[in-house]
C-alpha positions in Angstrom: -0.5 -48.9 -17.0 -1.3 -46.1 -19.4 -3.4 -43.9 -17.1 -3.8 -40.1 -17.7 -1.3 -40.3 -20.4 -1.8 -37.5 -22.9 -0.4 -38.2 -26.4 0.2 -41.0 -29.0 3.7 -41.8 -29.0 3.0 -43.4 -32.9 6.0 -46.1 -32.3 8.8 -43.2 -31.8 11.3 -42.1 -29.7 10.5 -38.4 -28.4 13.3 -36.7 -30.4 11.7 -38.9 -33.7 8.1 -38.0 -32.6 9.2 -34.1 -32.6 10.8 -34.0 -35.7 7.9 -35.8 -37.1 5.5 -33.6 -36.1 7.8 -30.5 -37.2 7.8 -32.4 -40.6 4.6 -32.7 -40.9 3.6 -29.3 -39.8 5.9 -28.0 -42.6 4.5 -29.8 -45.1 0.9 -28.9 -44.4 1.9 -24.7 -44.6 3.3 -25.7 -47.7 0.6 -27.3 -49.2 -2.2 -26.5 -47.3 -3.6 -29.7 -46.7 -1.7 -33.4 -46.6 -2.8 -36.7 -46.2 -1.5 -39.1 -43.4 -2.1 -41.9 -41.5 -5.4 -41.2 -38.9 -3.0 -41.2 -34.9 -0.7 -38.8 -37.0 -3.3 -36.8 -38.3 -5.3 -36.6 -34.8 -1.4 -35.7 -33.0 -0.6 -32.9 -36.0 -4.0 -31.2 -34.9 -3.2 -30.8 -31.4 -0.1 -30.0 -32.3 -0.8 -27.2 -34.9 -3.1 -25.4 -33.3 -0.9 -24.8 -30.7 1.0 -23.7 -33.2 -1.2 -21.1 -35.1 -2.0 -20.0 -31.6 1.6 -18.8 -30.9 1.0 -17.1 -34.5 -1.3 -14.8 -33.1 0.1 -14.3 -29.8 1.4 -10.2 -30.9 5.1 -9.3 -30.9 7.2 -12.6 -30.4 5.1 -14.5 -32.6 7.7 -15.3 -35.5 9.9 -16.1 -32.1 7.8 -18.6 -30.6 6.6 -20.1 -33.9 10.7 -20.2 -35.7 11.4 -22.0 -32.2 9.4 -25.0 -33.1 9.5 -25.0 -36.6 13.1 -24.1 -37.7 12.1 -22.9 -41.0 12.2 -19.3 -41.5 10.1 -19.4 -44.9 6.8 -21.7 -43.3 7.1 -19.2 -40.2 6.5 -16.1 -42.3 4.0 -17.8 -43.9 2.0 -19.3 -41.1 2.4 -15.9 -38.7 1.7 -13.6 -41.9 -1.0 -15.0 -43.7 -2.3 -18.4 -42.2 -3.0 -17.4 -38.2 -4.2 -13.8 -38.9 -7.0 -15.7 -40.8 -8.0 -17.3 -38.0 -7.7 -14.7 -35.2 -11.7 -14.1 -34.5 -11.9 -17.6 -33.6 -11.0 -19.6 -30.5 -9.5 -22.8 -31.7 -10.6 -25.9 -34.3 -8.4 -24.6 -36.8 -8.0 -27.5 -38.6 -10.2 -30.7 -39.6 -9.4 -34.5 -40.6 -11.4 -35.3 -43.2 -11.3 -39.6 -43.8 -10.7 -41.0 -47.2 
C-alpha cells in the first residue's frame, strides 16, 4: 500500500534520487531555468525551495545550502544573489511551466 507516502521515488534508488535532484538543482542555478520530465520537475520544486529557504536562513546559510549541494560556486550564487531576491516572500519560488 502506498498510504501517506510523501515523495515520487521516479524509478531510483535513494542515493540515485539524491544525486539527481542535486543535479538537477545545479543545473537550474546555472541556467536559470531547465526543462525536464513533469514527476522530476514537480520533486525539484519541493526540493528547491527548501533549498532557497536555507539561503535565507542568516549566518549558516552557505553551510546548510554547500551541505546539499556540494558545489561551492552554485552555493554562492544561490545564497548571494538568487534567495536574497526572494526574501519578502513566503514560498512558491519557482513555477513549471508545460510545453
Amino acid at each position: 500500500m502506498r498510504h501517506r507516502h510523501g515523495y515520487r521515488r521516479l524509478s531510483r534508488t535513494s542515493a540515485h534520487r539524491a544525486a539527481l535532484l542535486k543535479n538537477l538543482s545545479i543545473a537550474l542555478i546555472k541556467a536559470g531555468k531547465i526543462e525536464t520530465t513533469l514527476p522530476k520537475a514537480k520533486e525539484l520544486s519541493r526540493y528547491f525551495e527548501k533549498l532557497i529557504t536555507k539561503g535565507l536562513s542568516g549566518e549558516n546559510a552557505h553551510r546548510a545550502v554547500f551541505a546539499l549541494l556540494q558545489d561551492k560556486e552554485c552555493t554562492n550564487k544561490l545564497v548571494t544573489e538568487i534567495a536574497p531576491e526572494y526574501a519578502e516572500r513566503n514560498g512558491g519560488y519557482t513555477r513549471i511551466i508545460k510545453t
